[in-house]
C-alpha positions as CSV (number, residue, x, y, z in Angstrom):
1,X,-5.4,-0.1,20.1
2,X,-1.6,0.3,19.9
3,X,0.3,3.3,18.8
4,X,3.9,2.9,17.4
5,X,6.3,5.7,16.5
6,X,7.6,5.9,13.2
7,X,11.0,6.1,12.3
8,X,11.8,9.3,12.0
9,X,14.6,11.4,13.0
10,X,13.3,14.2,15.8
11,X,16.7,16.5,14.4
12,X,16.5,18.4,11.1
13,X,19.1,16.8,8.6
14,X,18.9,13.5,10.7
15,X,17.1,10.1,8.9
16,X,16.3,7.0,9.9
17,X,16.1,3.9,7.3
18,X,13.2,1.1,7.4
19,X,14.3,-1.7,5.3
20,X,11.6,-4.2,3.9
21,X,10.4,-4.2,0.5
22,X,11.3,0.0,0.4
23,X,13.2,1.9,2.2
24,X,12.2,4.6,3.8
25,X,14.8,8.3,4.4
26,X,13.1,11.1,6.9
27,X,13.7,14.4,8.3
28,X,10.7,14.6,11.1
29,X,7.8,13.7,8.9
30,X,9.2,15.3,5.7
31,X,11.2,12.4,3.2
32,X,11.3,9.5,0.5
33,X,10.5,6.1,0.1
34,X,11.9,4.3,-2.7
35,X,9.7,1.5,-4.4
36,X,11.5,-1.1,-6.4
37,X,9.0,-1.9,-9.6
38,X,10.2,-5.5,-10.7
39,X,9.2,-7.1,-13.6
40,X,5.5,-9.0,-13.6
41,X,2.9,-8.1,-11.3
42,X,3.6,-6.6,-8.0
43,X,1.5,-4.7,-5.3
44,X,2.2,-1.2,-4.3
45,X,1.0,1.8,-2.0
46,X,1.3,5.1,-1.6
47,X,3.5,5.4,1.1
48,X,4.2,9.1,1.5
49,X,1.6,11.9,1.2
50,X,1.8,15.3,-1.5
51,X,0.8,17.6,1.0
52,X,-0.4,16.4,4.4
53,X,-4.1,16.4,3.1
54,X,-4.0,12.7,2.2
55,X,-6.6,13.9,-1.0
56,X,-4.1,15.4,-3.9
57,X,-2.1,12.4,-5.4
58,X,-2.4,11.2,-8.6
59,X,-1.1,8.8,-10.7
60,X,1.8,11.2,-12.3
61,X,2.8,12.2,-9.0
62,X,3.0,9.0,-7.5
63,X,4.3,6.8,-10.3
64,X,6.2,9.7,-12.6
65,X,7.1,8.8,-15.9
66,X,10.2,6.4,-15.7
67,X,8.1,3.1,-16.2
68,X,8.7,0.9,-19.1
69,X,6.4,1.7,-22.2
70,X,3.6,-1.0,-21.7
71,X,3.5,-0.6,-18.4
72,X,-0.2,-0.9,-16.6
73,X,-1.7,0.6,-13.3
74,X,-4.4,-1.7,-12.0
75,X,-6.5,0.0,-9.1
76,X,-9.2,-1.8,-7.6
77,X,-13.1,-0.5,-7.6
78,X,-14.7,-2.8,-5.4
79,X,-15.5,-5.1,-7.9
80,X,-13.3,-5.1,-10.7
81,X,-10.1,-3.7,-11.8
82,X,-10.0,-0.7,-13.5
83,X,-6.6,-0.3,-16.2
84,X,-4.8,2.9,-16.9
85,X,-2.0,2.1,-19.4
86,X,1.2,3.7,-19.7
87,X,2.1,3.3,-23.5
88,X,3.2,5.6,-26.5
89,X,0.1,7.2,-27.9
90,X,-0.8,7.0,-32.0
91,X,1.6,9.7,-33.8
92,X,3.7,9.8,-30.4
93,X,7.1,9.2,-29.6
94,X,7.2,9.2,-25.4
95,X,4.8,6.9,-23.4
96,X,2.5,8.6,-21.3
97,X,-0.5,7.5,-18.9
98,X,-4.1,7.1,-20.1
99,X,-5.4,9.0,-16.9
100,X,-2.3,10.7,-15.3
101,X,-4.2,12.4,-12.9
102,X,-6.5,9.8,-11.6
103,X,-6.3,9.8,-7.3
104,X,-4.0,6.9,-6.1
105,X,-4.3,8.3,-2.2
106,X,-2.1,6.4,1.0
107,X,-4.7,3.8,2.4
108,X,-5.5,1.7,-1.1
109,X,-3.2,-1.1,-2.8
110,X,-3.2,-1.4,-6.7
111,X,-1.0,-3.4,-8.7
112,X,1.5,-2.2,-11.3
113,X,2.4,-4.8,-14.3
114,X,6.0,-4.2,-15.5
115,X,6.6,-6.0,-18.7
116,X,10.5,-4.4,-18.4
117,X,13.2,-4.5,-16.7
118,X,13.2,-3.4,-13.2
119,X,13.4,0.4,-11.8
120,X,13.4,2.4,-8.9
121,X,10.7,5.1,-8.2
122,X,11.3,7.6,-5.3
123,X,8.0,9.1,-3.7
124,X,8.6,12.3,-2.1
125,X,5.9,13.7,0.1
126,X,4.9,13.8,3.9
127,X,4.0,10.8,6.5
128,X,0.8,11.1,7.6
129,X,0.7,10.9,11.3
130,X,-1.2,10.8,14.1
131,X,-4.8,8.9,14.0
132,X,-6.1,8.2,10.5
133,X,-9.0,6.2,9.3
134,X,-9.0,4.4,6.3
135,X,-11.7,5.7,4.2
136,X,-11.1,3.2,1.6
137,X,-12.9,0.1,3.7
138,X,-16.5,1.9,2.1
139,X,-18.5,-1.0,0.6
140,X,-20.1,-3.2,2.9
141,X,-17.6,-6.5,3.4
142,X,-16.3,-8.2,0.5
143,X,-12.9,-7.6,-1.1
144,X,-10.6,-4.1,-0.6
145,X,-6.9,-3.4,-2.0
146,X,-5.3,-1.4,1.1
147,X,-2.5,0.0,2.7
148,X,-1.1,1.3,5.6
149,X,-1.8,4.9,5.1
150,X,1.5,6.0,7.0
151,X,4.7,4.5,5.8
152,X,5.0,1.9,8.5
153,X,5.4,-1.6,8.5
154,X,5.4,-4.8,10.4
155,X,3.0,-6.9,12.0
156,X,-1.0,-6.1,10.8
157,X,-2.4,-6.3,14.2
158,X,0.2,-5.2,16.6
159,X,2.4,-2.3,14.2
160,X,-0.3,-0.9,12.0
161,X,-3.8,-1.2,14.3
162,X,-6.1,-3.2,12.0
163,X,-8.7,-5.1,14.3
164,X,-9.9,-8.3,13.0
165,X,-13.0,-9.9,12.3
166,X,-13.8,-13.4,12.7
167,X,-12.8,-14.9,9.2
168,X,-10.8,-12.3,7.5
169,X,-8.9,-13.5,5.3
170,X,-5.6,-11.0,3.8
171,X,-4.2,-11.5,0.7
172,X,-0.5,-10.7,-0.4
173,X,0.7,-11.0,-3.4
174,X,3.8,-13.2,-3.8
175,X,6.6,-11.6,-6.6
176,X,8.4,-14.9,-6.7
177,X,5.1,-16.9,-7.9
178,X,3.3,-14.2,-9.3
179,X,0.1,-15.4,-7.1
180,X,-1.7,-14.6,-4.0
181,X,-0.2,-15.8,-0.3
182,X,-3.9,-16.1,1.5
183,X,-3.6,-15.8,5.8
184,X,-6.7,-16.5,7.5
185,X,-8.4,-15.1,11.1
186,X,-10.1,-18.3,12.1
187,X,-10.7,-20.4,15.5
188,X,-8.4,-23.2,15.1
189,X,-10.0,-26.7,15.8
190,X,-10.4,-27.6,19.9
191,X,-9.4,-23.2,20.6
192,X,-11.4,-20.9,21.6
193,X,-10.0,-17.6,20.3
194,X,-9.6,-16.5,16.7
195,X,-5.4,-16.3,15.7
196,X,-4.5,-15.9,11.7
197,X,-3.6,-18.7,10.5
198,X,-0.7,-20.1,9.2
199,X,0.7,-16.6,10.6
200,X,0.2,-13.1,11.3
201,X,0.4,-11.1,8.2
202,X,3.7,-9.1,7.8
203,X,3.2,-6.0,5.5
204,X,6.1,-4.2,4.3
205,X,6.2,-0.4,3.9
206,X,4.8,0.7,0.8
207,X,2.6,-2.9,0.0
208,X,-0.5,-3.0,-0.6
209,X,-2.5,-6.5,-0.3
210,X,-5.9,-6.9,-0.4
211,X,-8.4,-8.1,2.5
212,X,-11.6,-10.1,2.3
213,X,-13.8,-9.8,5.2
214,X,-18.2,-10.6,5.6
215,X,-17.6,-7.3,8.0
216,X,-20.5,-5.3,6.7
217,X,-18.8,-2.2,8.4
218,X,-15.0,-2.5,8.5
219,X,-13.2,0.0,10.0
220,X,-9.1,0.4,10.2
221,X,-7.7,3.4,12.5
222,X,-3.8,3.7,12.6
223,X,-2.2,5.4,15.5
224,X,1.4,6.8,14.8
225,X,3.4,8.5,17.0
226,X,5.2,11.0,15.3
């Protein structure tokens, strides 16, 4: 397994910036990463944590208030999608979520659908460091929306640790097209060795994607170097 330092400034009032699909502002292990909600369908993370537990975020402390009215929160339950509207209640005159403080925890992917213009949400919490496992691959195989649960990105394999299994197959969701990207771990005709095919997956801080595997006990265990 490979460990990888994050980003972070080692002096107090000194930041470092990742730039991807968020950027990401620290002070040690203590900062922001802003998320750029477009319109249409996109897949997010949690990238920072509320308290260094990796348990206590919800919905209103993750996603605020600042969405457009209509907006929807899509979270995955291993075999569905579960909704949780953000809309103007009956009698109401501000929109506000159906389940504000419903868990959305570093380590899963959900989507957001926009039907407005785009805006800017800043998640303020702590990078979870160290050795993590993600307790969100639970179910046996089959399909799981994921993260990174520390706010790096890169490379799958190489920057954030996850081990494949013959035959994975990871899924990223493609703004542009509003439709899946699909990168598969197979042996390529007259190899040997598995490679992911037709590249490694590049997951960008504060993405989520989701990832099919016939693994019936997955396991992903990030390593960061604080």
């Amino acid at each position: 397994m490979r460990t990888k330092t994050l980003l972070i400034a080692a002096a107090a009032l000194a930041a470092a910036t990742i730039s991807s699909q968020a950027q990401v502002y620290s002070q040690n292990i203590v900062g922001y990463v802003n998320l750029t909600i477009t319109n249409g369908y996109h897949m997010y993370s949690t990238p920072m944590d509320a308290d260094g537990t990796g348990t206590n975020n919800t919905v209103i402390s993750v996603l605020g208030t600042n969405l457009p009215a209509g907006s929807q929160l899509l979270t995955w339950n291993g075999a569905t999608f579960e909704a949780n509207n953000f809309s103007v209640p009956f009698h109401g005159t501000v929109p506000v979520w159906d389940n504000p403080n419903a868990s959305l925890n570093p380590g899963a992917g959900f989507f957001i659908n926009n039907p407005g213009s785009t805006t800017n949400r800043t998640v303020v919490g702590t990078a979870l460091v160290g050795t993590n496992l993600n307790s969100n691959l639970t179910h046996g195989g089959g399909y799981y929306a994921i993260s990174s649960i520390s706010p790096v990105g890169g490379d799958i394999t190489t920057n954030l640790d996850y081990t494949p299994s013959l035959n994975d197959q990871v899924l990223l969701w493609d703004d542009a097209i509003q439709t899946y990207d699909i990168y598969n771990y197979s042996v390529p005709f007259h190899q040997v060795n598995p490679v992911w095919s037709p590249s490694v997956p590049q997951i960008a801080v504060g993405q989520g994607f989701f990832l099919n595997t016939t693994n019936a006990n997955p396991t992903w265990t990030e390593v960061v170097n604080p």
